[in-house]
N, C-alpha and C positions, 0 to 999 in steps of 0.2 A: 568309317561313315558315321556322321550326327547320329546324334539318336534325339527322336521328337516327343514332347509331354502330350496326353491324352488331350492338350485342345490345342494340338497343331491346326486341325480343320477350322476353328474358331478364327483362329489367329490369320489364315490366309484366307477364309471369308472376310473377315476386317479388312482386308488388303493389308497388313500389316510388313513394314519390311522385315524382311527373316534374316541373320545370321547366324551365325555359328559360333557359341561362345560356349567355351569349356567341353567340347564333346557334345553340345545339343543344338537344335536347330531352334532359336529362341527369337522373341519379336524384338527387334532395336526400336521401330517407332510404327505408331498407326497414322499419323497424319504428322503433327508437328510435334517435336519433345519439348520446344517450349512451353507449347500451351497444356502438354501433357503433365509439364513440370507445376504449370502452375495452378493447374485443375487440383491436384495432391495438396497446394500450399492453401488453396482458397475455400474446396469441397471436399472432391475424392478420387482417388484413380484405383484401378481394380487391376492387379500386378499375377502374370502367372509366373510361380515360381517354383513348378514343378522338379523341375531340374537339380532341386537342393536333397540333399542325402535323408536320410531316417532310418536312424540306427539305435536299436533299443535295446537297452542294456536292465535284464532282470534276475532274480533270484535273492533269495537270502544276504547274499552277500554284494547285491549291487553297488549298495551304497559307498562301503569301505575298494569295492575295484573301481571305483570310477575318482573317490579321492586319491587311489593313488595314480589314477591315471591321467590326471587334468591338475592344473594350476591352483584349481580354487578348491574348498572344503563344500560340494555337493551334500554330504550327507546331514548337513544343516539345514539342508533345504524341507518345509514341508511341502506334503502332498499338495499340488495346485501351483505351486511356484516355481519360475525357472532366474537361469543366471548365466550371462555371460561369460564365458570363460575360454581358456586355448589350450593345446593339445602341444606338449612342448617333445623335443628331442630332450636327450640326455644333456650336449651341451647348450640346452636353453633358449636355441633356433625354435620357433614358432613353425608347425607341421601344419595347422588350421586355427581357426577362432572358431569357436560353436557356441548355440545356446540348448543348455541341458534345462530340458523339462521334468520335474520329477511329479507324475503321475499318479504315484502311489507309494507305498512304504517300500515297496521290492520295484517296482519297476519306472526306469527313466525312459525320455527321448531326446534322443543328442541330435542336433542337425547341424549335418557340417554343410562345408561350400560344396558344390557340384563336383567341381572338379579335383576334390580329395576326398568324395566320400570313401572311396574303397579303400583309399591307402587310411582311413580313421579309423574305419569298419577294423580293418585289420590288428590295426594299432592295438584299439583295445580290445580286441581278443586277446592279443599275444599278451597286455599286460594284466587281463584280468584270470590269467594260466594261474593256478592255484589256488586262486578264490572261486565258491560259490557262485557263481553266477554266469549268464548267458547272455551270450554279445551276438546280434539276429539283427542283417544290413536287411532292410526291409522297406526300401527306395521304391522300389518298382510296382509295389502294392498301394505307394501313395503319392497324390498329387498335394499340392498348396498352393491357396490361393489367398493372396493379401488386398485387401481394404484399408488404402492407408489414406488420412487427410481428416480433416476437424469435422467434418459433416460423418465419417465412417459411421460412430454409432448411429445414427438415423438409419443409414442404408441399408444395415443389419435389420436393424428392428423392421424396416418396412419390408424387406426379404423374409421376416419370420421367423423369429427366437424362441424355443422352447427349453425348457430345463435350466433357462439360464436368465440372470438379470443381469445384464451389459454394463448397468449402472455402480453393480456391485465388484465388477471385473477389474481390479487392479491391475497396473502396469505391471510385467511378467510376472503374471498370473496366467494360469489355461485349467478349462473346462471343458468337458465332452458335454455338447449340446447336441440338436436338432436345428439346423437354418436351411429355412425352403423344405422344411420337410427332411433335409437330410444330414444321415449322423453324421457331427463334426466332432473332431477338435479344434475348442477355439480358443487362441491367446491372443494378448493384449502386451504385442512384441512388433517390432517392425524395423524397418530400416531405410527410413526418410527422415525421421525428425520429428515428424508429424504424431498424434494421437494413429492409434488402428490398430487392423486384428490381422492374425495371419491363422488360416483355416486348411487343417487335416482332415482330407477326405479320399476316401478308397477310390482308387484307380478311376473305376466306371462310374461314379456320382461326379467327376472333375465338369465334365460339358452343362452337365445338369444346374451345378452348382451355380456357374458361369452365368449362363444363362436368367438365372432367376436372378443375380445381383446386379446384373447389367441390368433389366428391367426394372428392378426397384430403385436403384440410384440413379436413373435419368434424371428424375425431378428433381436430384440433391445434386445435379454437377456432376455427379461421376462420368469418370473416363476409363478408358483401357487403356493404361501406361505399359511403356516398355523400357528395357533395357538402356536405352539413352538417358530417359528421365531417370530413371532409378540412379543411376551414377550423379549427376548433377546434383539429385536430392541427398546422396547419401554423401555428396562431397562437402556441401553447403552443411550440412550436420555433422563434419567432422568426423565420420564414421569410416575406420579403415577398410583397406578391400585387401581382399587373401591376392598376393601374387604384386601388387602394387607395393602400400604397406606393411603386410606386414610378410614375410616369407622366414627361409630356414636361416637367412643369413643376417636376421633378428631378433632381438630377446623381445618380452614386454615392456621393458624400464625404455630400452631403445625410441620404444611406440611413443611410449608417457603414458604405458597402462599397464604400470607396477601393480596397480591399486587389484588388480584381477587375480593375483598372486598372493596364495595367503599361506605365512610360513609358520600359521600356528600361534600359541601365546608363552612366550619365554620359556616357564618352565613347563609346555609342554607341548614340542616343536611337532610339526607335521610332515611327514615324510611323502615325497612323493616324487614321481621322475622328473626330473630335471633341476632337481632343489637345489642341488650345489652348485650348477655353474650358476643358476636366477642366484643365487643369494649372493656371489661373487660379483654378479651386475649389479644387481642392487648394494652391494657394498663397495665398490670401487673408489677408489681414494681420488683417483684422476676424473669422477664423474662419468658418466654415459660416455659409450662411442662417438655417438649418434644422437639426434633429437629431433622429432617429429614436429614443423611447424607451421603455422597457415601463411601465404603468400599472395597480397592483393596486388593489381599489377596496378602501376599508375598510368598507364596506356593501354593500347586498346588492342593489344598485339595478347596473343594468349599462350601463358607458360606450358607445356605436354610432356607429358612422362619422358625422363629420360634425358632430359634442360639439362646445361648444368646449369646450380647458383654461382655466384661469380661475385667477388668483392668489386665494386664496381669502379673504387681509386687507381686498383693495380690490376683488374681482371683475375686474381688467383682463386681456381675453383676451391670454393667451401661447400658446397651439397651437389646436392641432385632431387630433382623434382618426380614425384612417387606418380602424384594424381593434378592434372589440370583441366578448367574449363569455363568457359563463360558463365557466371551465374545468374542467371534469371531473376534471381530474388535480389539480388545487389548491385546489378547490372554495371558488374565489373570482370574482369579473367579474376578467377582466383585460383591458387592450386595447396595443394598439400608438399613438401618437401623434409628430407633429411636433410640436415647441416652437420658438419663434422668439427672438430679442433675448435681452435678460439670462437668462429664462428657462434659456436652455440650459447655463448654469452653464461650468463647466471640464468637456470631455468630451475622452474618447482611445479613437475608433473611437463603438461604442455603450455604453460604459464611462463612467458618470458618475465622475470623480476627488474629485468635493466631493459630500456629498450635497443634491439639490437640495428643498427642503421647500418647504409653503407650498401647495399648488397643489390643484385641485379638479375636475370636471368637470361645466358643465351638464349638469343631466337635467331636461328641460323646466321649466326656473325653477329648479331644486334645484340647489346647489353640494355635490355628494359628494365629500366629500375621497378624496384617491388620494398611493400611494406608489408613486415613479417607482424604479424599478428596473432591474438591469442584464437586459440580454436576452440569452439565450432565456429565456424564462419555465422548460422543461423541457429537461434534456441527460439522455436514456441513460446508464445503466452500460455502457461497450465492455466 
């Protein structure tokens, strides 16, 4: 059976439609996703996202378990700043992407995707076995709630900021404040594209919290987006999704997000699980398996996971399509795709160097031409 975040009742007061994504019973849409989409691109939309993990890893030795347990060198981090990063297998398969918050000198917060918290949780226990430190899944004691879109800081501030200046809150950055009167964690992290904050709060403050942002963002445009919009937003910003994107049968270099991977400085290399097969993808002589690239369709037919791509002279599949959808903001089908062998032409990161033409997308027997393009589909004016 689903399991529901503390503002199921919210959600079906909204009339909100409900599904079932990853083990929870979550909103797909409140009225329309377009305009959901578009409220995030123009104002704001107010996102629950309870359903995501919180796993905190502390003591003495946090710092050095979590560099050996993740991709990147966390222990560079100072107190107040997070960073993007992925949780690999030994052969360099992507287990999760998370973003590690470091909170303090001994203690972090990792958030994985919903539906690997547990298998994360685990992870780094087992790999933080001999170091100092304590790995405490502690999901269920917290909800999150996001403000994401240009107008966000306003919303905030007319909801009520204490302990904190929002102005001084840099992109992955978090602070424990007070909004609405109640104690958060607030970062300056999101997953639209967009400016906005994503807020940690104890289980029983989530309805409360809700409540008081929906009423202060009415007059900025805000909206209660859901799970439809969130994919559109997060596709248009070129942003992977765990189980689409990026999964086991993935490295980073795969992705075009080598850059997330840090093997130390010559002489003096960084150890950590999965180093040797990433440093064999990242050094391969033949280039990537695989290369992650954006796909605009030139008609009005839309590419969906699972397409194939298709050389469109002779029909011989070269990819397969990860993520597609109409996009609201470009108002065109765009999707994300893997391309394989010659296919992936000359590429630097998710940068095609040559341009690659030629290429097409089943849609049930139809070959619709598409043009491969650099990602993100959408960047913000900062």
């Amino acid at each position: 059976m689903s399991r529901s975040t503390p503002l199921h009742g919210v959600h079906e007061s909204l009339g909100a439609t409900m599904v079932d994504f990853a083990g929870w019973r979550m909103p797909l849409r409140y009225g329309s996703e377009s305009a959901e989409h578009r409220a995030v691109r123009t104002a704001a939309g107010l996102f629950d996202l309870s359903h995501m993990g919180e796993i905190f890893v502390t003591g003495p030795q946090a710092p050095a378990a979590l560099d050996h347990a993740v991709v990147s060198r966390v222990s560079g981090l100072a107190p107040g700043r997070a960073r993007y990063t992925m949780l690999c297998a030994p052969d360099g398969g992507v287990l999760d992407d998370l973003i590690v918050y470091r909170l303090s000198a001994e203690e972090f917060l990792v958030v994985a995707n919903a539906a690997n918290a547990e298998r994360v949780a685990a992870e780094l226990a087992a790999r933080a076995d001999g170091y100092d430190a304590v790995v405490a899944d502690r999901s269920a004691a917290h909800a999150l709630l996001a403000v994401q879109g240009p107008r966000s800081a306003e919303v905030l501030a007319a909801a009520g900021v204490a302990d904190l200046d929002l102005g001084e809150l840099r992109y992955y950055a978090v602070r424990p404040a007070k909004v609405a009167g109640i104690g958060a964690l607030v970062a300056r992290t999101g997953y639209t594209g967009e400016d906005g904050f994503e807020l940690f709060v104890a289980t029983d403050d989530a309805v409360r919290l809700w409540r008081a942002l929906a009423a202060a963002g009415e007059p900025y445009g805000l909206c209660p987006a859901g799970l439809a919009a969130r994919d559109t937003l997060r596709l248009e910003a070129g942003m992977p999704l765990y189980g689409n994107e990026l999964t086991t049968e993935v490295t980073p270099f795969d992705a075009g997000l080598g850059r997330v991977v840090d093997f130390g400085d010559p002489g003096e290399p960084r150890e950590f699980v999965g180093r040797a097969a990433l440093e064999a993808a990242r050094d391969a002589a033949d280039g990537p398996r695989r290369r992650l690239v954006g796909l605009v369709a030139r008609g009005r037919r839309v590419p969906r996971r699972g397409y194939a791509v298709v050389n469109a002279a002779g029909g011989a599949v070269v990819g397969e399509v990860t993520s597609g959808a109409p996009s609201p903001t470009l108002g065109k089908p765009i999707a994300m795709a893997y391309l394989t062998g010659p296919a992936i032409g000359r590429m630097i990161g998710n940068v095609a160097d040559e341009r690659i033409e030629g290429l097409a997308v089943d849609i049930r027997g139809r070959h619709e031409p598409v043009d491969v393009v650099d990602l993100p589909f959408y960047r913000r004016n900062r």
